[in-house]
Residue frames as qw, qx, qy, qz and C-alpha x, y, z in Angstrom:
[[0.077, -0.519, -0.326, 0.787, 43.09, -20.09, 3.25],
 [0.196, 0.242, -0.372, -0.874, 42.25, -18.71, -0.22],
 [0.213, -0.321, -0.887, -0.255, 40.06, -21.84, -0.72],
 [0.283, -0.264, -0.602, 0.698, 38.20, -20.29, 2.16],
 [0.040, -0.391, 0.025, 0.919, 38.06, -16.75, 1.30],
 [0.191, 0.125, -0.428, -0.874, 36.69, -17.41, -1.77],
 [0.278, -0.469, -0.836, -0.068, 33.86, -20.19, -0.69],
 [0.011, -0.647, -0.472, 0.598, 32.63, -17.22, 2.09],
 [0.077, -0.320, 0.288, 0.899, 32.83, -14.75, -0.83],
 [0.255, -0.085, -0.722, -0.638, 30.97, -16.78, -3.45],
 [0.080, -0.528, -0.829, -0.162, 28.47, -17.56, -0.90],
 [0.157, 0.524, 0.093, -0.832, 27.84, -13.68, 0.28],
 [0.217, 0.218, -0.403, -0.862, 27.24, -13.08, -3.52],
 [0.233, -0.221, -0.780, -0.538, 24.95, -15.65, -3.84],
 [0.193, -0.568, -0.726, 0.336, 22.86, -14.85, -0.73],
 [0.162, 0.558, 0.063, -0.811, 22.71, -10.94, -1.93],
 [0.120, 0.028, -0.743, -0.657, 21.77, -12.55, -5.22],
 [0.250, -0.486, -0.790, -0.279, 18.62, -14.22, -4.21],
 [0.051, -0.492, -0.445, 0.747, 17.66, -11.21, -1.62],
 [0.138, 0.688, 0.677, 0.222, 14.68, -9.56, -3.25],
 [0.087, 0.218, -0.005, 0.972, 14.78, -5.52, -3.58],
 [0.002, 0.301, 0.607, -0.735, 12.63, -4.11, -1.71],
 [0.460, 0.304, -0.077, -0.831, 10.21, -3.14, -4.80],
 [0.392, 0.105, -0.912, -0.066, 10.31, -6.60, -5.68],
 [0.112, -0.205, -0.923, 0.307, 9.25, -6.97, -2.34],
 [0.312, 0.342, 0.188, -0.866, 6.66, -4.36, -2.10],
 [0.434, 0.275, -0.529, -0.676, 5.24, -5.62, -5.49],
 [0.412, 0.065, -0.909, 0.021, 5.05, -9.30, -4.12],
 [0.215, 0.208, 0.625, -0.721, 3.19, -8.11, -0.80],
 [0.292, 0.261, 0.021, -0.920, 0.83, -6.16, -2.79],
 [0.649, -0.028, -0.379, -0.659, -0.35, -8.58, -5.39],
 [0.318, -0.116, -0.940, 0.033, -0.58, -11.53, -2.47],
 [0.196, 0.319, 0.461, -0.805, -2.64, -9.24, -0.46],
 [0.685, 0.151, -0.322, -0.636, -5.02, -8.46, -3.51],
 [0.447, 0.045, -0.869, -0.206, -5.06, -12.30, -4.25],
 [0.318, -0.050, -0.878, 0.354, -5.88, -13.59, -0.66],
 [0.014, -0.458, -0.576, 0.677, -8.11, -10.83, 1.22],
 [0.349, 0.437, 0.043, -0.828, -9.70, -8.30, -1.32],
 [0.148, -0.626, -0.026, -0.765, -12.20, -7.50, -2.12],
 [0.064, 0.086, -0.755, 0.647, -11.79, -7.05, 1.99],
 [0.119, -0.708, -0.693, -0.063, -15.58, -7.49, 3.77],
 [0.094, 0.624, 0.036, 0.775, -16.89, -3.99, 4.20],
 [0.389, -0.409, -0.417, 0.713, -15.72, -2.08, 7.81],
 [0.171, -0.688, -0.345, 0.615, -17.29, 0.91, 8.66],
 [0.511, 0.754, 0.146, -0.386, -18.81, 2.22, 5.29],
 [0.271, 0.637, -0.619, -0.371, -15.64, 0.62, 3.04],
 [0.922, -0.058, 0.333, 0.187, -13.77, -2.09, 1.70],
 [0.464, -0.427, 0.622, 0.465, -10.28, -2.80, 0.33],
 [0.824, 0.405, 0.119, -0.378, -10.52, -3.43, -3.53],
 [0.897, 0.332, -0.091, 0.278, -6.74, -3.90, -3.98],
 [0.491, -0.717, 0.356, 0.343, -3.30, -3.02, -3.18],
 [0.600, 0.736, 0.104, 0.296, -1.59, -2.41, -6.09],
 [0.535, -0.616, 0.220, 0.534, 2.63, -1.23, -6.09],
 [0.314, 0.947, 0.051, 0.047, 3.48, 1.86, -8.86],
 [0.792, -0.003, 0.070, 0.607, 7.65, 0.71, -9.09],
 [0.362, 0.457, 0.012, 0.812, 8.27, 3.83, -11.07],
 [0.359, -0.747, 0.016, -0.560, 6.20, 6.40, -8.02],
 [0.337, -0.030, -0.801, 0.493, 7.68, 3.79, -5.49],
 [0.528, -0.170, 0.165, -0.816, 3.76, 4.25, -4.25],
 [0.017, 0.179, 0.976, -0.122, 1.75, 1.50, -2.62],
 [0.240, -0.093, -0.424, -0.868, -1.82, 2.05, -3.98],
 [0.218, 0.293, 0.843, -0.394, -5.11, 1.35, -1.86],
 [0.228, -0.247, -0.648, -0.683, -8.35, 0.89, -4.06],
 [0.007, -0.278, -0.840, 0.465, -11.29, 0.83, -1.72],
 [0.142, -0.366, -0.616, -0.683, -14.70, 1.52, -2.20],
 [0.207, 0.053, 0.411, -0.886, -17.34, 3.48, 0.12],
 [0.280, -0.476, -0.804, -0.222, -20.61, 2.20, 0.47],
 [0.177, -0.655, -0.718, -0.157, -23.72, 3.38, 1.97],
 [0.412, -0.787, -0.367, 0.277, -23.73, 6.16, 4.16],
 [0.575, -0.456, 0.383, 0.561, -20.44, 7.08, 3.34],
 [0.573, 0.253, 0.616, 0.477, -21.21, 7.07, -0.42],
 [0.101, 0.961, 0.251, -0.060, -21.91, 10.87, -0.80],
 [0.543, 0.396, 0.091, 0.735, -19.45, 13.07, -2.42],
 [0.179, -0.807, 0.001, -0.562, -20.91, 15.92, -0.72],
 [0.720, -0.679, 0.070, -0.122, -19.96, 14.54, 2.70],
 [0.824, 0.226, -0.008, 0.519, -16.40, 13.53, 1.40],
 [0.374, 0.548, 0.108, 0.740, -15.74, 16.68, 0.42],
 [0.443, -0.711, 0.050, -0.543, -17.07, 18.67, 3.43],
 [0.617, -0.692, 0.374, -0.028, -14.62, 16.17, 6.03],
 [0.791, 0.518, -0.191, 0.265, -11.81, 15.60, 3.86],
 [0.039, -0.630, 0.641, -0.437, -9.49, 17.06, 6.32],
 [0.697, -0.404, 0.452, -0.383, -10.65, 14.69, 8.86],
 [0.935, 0.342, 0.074, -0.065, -10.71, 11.86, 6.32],
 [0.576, 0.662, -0.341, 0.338, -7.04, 12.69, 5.71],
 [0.064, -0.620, 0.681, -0.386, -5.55, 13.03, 8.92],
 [0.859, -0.209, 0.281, -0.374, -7.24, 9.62, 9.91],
 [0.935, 0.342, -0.039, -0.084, -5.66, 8.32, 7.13],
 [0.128, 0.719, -0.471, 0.494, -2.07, 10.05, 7.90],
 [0.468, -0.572, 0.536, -0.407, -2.29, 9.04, 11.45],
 [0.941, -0.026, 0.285, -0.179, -3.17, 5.26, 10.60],
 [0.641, 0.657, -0.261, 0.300, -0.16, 5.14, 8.08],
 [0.022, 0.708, -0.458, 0.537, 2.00, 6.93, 10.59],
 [0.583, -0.459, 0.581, -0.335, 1.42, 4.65, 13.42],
 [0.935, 0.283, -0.178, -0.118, 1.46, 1.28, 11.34],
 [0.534, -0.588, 0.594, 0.126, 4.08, -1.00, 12.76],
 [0.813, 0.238, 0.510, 0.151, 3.38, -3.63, 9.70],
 [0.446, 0.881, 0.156, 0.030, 4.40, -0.86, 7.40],
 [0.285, -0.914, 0.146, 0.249, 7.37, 0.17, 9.00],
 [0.763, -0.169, 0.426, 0.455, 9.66, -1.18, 6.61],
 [0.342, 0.547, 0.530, 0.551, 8.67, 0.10, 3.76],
 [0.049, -0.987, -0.091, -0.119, 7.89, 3.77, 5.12],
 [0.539, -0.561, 0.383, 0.497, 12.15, 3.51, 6.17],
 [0.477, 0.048, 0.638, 0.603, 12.86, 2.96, 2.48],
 [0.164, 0.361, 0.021, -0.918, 10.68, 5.87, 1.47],
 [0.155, -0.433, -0.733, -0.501, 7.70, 4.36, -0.55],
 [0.301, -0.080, 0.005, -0.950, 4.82, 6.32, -0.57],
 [0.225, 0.507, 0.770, -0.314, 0.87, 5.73, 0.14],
 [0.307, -0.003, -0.139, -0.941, -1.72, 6.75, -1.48],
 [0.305, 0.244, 0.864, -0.316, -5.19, 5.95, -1.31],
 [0.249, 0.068, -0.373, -0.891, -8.19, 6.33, -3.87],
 [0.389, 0.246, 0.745, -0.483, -11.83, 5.80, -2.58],
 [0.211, -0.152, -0.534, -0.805, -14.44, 5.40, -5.47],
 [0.614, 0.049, 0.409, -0.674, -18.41, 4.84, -5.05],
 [0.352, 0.069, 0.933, 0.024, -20.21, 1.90, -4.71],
 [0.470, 0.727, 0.392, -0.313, -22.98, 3.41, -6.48],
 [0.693, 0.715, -0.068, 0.053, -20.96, 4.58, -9.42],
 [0.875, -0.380, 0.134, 0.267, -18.20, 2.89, -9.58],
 [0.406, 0.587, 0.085, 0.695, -16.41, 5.05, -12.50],
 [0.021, 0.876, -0.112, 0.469, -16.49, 8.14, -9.73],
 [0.613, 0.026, -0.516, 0.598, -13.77, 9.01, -7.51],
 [0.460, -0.809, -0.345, -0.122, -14.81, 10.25, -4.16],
 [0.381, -0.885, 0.265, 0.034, -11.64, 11.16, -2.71],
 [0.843, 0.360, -0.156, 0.367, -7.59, 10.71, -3.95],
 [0.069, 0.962, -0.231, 0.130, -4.83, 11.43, -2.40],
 [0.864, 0.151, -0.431, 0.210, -1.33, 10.82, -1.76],
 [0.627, -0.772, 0.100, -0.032, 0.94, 10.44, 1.52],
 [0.761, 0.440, -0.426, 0.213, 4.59, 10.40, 1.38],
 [0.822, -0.483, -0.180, 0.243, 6.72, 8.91, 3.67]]
């Protein structure tokens, strides 16, 4: 019976041993996603440039870049609300996400221009 007790024991510990934390896992998503899909083809005046996980902010990080139409700071800035709650709502409904929005990591997102890539067009963060 002890011989038991302690074979179910030793193998719990080793099966919570090789379980991956959840920033671990977040961190692992983030840089196969970069690796495999980005830069993403551009959708509807963007693209993906990375995904990128900020351990110490527990913050999943979207790079993405605006192109043509889209590329205008003045027009950022003048439907930023809209631009935000689109982004909010798409976050918020995300089923693929849902783990990670239970375990409280954050979002954020940070658009830059394709035309100058050094400027940021629009930054912000979303916490879960």
């Amino acid at each position: 019976m002890k011989k038991l007790i302690f074979i179910a024991t030793a193998a719990a510990f080793l099966l919570s041993a090789c379980q991956k934390s959840i920033e671990d896992r977040a961190e692992q998503e983030a840089r196969d996603y970069t690796r495999k899909f980005c830069p993403t083809p551009v959708d509807n005046y963007s693209r993906t440039d990375s995904l990128v996980f900020d351990r110490a902010a527990r913050t999943f990080i979207y790079y993405c870049t605006l192109t043509d139409v889209m590329d205008d700071p003045e027009l950022i800035e003048k439907n930023s609300a809209e631009l935000t709650d689109g982004l909010q709502r798409s976050l918020r409904e995300s089923t693929a996400l849902k783990l990670y929005k239970d375990a409280g990591i954050d979002f954020k997102y940070v658009l830059h221009s394709e035309k100058n890539p050094e400027l940021v067009l629009y930054e912000k963060d979303f916490p879960m």
